[in-house]
Backbone and ligand atoms as CSV (ligand in chain L), in Angstrom:
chain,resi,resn,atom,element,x,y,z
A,1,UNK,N,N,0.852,-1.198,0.000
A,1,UNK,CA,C,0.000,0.000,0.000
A,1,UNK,C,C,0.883,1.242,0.000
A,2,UNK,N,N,1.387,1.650,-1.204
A,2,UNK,CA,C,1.893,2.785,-1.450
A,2,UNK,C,C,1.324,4.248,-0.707
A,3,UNK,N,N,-0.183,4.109,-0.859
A,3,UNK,CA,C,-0.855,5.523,0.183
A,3,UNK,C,C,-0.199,5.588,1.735
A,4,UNK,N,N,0.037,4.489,1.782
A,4,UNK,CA,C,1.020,5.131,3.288
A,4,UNK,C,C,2.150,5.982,3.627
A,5,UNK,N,N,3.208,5.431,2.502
A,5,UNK,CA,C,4.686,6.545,2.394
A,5,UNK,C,C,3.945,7.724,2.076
A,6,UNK,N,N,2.924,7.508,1.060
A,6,UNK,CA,C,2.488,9.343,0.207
A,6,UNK,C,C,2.016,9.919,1.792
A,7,UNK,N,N,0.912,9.695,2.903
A,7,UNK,CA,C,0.761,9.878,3.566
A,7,UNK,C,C,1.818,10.484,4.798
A,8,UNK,N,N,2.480,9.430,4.971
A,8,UNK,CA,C,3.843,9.875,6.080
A,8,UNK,C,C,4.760,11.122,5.304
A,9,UNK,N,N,4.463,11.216,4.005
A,9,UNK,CA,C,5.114,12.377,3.234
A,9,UNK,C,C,4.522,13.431,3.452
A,10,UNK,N,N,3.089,13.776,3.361
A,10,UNK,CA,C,2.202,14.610,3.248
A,10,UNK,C,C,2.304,15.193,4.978
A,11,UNK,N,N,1.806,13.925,5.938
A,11,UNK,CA,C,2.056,14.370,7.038
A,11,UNK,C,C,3.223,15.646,7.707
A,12,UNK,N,N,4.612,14.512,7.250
A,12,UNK,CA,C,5.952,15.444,7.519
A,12,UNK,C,C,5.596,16.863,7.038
A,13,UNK,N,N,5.174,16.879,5.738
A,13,UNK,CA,C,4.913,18.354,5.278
A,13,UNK,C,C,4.575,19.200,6.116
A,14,UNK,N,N,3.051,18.725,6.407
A,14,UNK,CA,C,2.109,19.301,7.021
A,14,UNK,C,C,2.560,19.622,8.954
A,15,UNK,N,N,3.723,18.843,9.072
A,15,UNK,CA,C,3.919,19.760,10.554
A,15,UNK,C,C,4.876,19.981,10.338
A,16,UNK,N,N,5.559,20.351,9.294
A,16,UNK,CA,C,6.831,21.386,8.929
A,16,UNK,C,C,6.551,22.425,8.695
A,17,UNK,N,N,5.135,22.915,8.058
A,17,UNK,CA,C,4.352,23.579,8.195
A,17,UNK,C,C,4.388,24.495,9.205
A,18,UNK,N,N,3.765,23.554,10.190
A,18,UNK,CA,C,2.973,23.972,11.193
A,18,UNK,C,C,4.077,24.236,12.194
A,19,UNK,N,N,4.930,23.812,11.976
A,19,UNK,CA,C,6.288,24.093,13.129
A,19,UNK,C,C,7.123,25.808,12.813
A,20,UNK,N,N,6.951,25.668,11.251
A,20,UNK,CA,C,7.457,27.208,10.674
A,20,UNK,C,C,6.496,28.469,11.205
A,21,UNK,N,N,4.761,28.031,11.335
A,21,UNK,CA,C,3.948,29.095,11.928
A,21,UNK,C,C,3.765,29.037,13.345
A,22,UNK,N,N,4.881,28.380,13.989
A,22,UNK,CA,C,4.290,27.813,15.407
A,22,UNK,C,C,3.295,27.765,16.031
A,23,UNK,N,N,2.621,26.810,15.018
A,23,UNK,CA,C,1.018,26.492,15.274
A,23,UNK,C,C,0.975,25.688,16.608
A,24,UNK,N,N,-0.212,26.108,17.479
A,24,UNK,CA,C,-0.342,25.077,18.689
A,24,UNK,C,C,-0.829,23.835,18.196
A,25,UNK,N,N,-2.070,23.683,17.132
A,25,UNK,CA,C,-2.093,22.672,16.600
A,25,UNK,C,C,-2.890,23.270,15.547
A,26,UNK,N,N,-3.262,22.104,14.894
A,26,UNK,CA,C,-3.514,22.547,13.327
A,26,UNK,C,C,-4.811,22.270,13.182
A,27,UNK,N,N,-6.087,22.470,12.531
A,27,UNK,CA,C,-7.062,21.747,12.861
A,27,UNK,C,C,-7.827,21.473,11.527
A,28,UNK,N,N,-7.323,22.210,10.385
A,28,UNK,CA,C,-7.545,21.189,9.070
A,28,UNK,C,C,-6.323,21.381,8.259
A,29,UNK,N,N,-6.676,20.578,7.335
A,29,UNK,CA,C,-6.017,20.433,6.190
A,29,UNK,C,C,-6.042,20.115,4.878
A,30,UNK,N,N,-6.265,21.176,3.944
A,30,UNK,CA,C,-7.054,21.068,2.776
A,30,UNK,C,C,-6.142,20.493,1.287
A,31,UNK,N,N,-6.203,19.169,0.823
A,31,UNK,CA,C,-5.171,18.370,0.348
A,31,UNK,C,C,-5.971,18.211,-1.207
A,32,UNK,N,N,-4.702,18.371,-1.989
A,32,UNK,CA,C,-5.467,18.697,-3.845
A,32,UNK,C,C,-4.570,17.001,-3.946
A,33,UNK,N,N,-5.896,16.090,-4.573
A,33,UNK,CA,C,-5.294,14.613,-5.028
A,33,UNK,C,C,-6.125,14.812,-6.236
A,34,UNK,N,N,-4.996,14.349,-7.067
A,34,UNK,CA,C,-5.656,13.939,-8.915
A,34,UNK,C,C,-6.158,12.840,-9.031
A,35,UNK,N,N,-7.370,12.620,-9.765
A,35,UNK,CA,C,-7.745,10.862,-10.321
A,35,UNK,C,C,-7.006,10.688,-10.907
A,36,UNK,N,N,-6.000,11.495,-11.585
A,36,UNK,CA,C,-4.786,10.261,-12.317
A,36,UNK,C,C,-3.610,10.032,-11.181
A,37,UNK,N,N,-3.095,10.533,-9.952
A,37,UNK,CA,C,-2.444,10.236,-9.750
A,37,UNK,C,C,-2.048,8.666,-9.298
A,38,UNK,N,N,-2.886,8.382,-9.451
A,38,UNK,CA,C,-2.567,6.626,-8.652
A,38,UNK,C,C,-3.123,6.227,-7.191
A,39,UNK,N,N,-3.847,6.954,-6.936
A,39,UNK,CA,C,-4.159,7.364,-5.195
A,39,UNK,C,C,-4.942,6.650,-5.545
A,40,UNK,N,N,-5.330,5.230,-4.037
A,40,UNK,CA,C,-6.750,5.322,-3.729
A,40,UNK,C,C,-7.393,5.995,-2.799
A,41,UNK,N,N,-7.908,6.965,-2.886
A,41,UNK,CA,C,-8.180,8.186,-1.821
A,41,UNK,C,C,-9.061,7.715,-0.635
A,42,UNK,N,N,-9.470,6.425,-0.402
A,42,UNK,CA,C,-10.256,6.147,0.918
A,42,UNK,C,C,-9.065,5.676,1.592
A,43,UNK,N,N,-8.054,4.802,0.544
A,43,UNK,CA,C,-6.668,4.375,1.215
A,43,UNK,C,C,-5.887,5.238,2.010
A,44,UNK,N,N,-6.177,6.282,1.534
A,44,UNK,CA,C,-4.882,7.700,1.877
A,44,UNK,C,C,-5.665,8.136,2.829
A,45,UNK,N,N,-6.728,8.267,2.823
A,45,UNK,CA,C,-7.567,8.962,3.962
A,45,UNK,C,C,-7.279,8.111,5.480
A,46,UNK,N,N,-7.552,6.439,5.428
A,46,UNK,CA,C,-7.437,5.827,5.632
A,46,UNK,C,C,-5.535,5.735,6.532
A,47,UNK,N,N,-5.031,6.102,5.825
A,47,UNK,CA,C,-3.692,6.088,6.383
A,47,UNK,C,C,-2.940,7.572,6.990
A,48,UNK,N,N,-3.985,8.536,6.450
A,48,UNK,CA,C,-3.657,9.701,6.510
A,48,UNK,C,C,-3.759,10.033,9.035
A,49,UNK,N,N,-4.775,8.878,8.512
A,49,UNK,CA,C,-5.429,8.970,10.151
A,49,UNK,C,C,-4.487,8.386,11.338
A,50,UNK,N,N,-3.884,6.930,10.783
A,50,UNK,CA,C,-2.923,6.287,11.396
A,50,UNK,C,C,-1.655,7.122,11.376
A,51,UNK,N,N,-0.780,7.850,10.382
A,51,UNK,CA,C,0.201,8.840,10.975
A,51,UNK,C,C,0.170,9.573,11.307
A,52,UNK,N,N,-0.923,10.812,11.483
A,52,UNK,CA,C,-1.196,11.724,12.054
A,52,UNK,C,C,-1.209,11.564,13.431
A,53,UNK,N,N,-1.494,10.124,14.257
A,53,UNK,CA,C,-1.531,10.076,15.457
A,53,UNK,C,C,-0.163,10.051,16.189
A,54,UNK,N,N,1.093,9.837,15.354
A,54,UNK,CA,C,2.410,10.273,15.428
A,54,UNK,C,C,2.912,11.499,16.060
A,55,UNK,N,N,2.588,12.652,15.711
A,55,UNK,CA,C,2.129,13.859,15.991
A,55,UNK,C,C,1.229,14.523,16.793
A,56,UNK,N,N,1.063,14.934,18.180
A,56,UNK,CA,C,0.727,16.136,18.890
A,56,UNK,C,C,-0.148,17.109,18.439
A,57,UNK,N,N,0.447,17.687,17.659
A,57,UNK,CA,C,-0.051,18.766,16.971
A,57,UNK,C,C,-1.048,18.475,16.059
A,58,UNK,N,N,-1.216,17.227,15.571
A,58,UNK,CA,C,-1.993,17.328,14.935
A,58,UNK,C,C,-3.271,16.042,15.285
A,59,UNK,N,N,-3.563,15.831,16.202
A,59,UNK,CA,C,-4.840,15.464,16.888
A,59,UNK,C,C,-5.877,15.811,16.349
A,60,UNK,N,N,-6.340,16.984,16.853
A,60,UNK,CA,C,-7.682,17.220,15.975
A,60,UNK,C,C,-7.927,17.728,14.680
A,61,UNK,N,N,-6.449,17.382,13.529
A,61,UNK,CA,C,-6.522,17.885,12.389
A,61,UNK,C,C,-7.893,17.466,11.343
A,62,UNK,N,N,-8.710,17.543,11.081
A,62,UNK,CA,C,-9.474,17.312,9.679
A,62,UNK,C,C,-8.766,17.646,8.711
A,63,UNK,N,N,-8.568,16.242,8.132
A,63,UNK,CA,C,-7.990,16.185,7.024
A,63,UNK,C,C,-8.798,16.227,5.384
A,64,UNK,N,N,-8.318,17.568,4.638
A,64,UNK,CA,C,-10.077,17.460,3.641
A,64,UNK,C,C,-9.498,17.077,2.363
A,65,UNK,N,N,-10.112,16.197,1.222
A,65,UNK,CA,C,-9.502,15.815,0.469
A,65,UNK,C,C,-10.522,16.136,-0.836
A,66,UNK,N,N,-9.356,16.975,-1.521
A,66,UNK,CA,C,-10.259,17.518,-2.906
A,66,UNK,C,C,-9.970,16.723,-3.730
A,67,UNK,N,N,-10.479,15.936,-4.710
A,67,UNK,CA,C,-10.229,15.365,-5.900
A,67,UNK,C,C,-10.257,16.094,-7.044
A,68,UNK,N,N,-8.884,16.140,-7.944
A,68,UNK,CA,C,-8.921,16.893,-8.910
A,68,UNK,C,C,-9.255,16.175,-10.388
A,69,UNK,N,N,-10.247,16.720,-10.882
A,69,UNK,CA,C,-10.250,15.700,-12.013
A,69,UNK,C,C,-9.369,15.612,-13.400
A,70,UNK,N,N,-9.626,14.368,-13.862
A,70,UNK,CA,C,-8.422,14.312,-14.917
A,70,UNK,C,C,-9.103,14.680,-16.383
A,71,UNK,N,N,-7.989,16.060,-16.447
A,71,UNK,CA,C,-8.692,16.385,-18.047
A,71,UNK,C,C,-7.532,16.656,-18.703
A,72,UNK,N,N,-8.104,16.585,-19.917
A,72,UNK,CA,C,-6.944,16.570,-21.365
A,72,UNK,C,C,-7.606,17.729,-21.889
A,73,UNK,N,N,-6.564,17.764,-22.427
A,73,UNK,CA,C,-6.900,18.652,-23.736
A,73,UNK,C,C,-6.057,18.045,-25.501
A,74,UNK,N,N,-7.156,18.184,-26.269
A,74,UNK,CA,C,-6.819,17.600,-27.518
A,74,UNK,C,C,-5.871,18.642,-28.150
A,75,UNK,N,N,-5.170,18.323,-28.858
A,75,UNK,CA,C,-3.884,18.643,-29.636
A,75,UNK,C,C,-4.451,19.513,-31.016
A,76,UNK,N,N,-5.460,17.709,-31.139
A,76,UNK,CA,C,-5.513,18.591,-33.062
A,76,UNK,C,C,-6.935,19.728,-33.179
A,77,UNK,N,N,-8.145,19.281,-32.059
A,77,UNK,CA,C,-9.401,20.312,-32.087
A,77,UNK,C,C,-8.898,21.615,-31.077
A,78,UNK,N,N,-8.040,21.268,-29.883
A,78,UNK,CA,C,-8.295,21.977,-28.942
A,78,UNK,C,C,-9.314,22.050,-27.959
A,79,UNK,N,N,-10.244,21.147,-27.893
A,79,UNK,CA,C,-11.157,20.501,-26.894
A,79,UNK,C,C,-10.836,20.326,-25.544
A,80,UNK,N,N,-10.962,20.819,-24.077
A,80,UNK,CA,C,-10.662,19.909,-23.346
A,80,UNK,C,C,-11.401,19.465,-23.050
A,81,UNK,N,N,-11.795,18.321,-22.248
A,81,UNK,CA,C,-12.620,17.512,-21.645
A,81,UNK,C,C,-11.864,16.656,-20.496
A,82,UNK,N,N,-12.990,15.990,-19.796
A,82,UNK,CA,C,-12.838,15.017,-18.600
A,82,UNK,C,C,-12.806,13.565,-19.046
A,83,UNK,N,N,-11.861,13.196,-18.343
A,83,UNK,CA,C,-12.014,11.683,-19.082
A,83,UNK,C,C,-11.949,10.903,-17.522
A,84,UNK,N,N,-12.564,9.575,-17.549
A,84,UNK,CA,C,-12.688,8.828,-16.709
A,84,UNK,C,C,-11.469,7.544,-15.945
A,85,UNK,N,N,-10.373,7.702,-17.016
A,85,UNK,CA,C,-9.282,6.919,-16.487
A,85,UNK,C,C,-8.007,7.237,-17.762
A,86,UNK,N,N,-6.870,6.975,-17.118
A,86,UNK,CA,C,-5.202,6.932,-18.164
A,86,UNK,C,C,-5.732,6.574,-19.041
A,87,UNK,N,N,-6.027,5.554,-19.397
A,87,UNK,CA,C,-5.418,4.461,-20.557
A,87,UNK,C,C,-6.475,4.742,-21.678
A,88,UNK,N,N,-5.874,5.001,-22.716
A,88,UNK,CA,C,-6.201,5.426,-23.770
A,88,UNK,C,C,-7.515,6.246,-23.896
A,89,UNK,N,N,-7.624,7.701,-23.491
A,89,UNK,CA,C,-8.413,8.104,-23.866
A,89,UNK,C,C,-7.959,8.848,-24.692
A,90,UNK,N,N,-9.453,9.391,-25.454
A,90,UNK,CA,C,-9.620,10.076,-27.310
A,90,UNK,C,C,-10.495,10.982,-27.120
A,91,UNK,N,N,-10.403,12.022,-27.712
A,91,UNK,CA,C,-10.905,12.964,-27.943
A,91,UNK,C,C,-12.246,12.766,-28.264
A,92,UNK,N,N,-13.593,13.395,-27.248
A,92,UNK,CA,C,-15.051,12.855,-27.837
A,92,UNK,C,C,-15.169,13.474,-29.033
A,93,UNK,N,N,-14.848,15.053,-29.129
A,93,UNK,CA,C,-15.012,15.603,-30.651
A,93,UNK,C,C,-14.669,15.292,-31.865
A,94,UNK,N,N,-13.343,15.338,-31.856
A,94,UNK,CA,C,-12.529,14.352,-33.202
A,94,UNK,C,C,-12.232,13.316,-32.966
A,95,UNK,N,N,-12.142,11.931,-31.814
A,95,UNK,CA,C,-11.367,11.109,-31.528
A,95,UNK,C,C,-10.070,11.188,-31.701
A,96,UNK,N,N,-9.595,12.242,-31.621
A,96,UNK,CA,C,-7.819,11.835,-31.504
A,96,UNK,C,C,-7.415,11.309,-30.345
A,97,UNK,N,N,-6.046,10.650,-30.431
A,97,UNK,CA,C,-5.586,10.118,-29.196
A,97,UNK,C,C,-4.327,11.004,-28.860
A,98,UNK,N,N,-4.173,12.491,-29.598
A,98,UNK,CA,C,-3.141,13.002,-29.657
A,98,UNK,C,C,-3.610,14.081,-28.759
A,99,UNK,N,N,-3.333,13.779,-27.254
A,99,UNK,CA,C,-3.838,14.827,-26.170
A,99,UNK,C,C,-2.751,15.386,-25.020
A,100,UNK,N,N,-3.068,16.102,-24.535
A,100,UNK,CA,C,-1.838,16.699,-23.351
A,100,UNK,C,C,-2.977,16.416,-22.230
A,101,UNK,N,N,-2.282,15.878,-20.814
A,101,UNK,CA,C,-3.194,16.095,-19.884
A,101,UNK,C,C,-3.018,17.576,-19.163
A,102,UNK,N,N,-3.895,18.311,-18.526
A,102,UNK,CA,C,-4.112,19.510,-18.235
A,102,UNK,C,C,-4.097,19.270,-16.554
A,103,UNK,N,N,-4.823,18.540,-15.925
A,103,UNK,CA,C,-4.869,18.423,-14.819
A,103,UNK,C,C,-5.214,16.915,-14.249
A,104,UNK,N,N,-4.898,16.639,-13.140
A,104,UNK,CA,C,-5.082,15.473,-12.735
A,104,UNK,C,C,-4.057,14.534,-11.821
A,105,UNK,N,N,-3.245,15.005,-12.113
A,105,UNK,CA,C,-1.875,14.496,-11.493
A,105,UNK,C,C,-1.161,15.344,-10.151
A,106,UNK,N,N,-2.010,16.036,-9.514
A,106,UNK,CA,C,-1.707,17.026,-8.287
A,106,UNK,C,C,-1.598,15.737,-7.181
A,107,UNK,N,N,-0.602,16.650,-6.139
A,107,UNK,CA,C,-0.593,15.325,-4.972
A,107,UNK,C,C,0.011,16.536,-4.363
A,108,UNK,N,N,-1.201,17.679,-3.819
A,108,UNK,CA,C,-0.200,18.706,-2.852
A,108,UNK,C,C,-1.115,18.979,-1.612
A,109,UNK,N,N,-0.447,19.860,-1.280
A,109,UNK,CA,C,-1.212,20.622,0.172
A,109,UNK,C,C,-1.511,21.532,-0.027
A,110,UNK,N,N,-2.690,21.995,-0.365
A,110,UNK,CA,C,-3.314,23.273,-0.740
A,110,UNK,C,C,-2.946,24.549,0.368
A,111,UNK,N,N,-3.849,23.945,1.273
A,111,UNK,CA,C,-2.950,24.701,2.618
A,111,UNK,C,C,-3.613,24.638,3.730
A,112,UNK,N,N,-3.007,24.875,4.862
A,112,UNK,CA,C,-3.268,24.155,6.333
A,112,UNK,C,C,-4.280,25.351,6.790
A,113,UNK,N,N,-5.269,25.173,8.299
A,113,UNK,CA,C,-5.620,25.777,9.036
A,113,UNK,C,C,-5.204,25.489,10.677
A,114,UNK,N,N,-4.613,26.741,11.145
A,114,UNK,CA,C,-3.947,26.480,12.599
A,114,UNK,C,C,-4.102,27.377,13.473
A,115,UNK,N,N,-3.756,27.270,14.662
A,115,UNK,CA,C,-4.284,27.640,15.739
A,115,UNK,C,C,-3.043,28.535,16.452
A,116,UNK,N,N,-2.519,29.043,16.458
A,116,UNK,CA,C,-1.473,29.642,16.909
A,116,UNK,C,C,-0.889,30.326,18.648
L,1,ZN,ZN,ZN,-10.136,16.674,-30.669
């Protein structure tokens, strides 16, 4: 279960954070995850809970998790659209398969709320 390191990563962040604003504790945390990144986001949520209890400071964090969706944009119409998974999607307008993805692949920390 890979969502755990991403988690213990995200965590560290998040009270490096909170150590730079010398937050007393932190009490959310508003987190940008892409459907393409590979996340299973109940997993991460899920693990997000078990390292956080590592940490003091962050006890009563709510942890909020935005899903960003995965969109392309076509090459040859200029279309973007939403597509439902990686693997081979095509353009609904022209069907091309000649696309750039635009968004979807975020795995950040939007940004914390703390208590100071
Ligand atoms: Zn197109």
């Amino acid at each position: 279960m890979h969502e755990l390191s991403i988690a213990t990563g995200i965590v560290d962040e998040i009270v490096r954070i909170a150590e730079e604003n010398r937050a007393k504790r932190v009490l959310a945390a508003n987190l940008r995850i892409g459907r393409g990144a590979g996340i299973v986001i109940d997993s991460l949520r899920f693990a997000l809970e078990v390292v956080k209890t590592a940490h003091p400071v962050l006890t009563s964090t709510e942890m909020r998790i935005d899903e960003v969706p995965l969109i392309y944009r076509c090459n040859d119409c200029g279309r973007e659209f939403e597509a439902d998974d990686l693997y081979l999607p095509r353009c609904p307008m022209c069907g091309s398969y000649n696309l750039r993805l635009v968004s979807g692949e975020e795995m950040d920390i939007k940004d914390i709320e703390i208590e100071v």
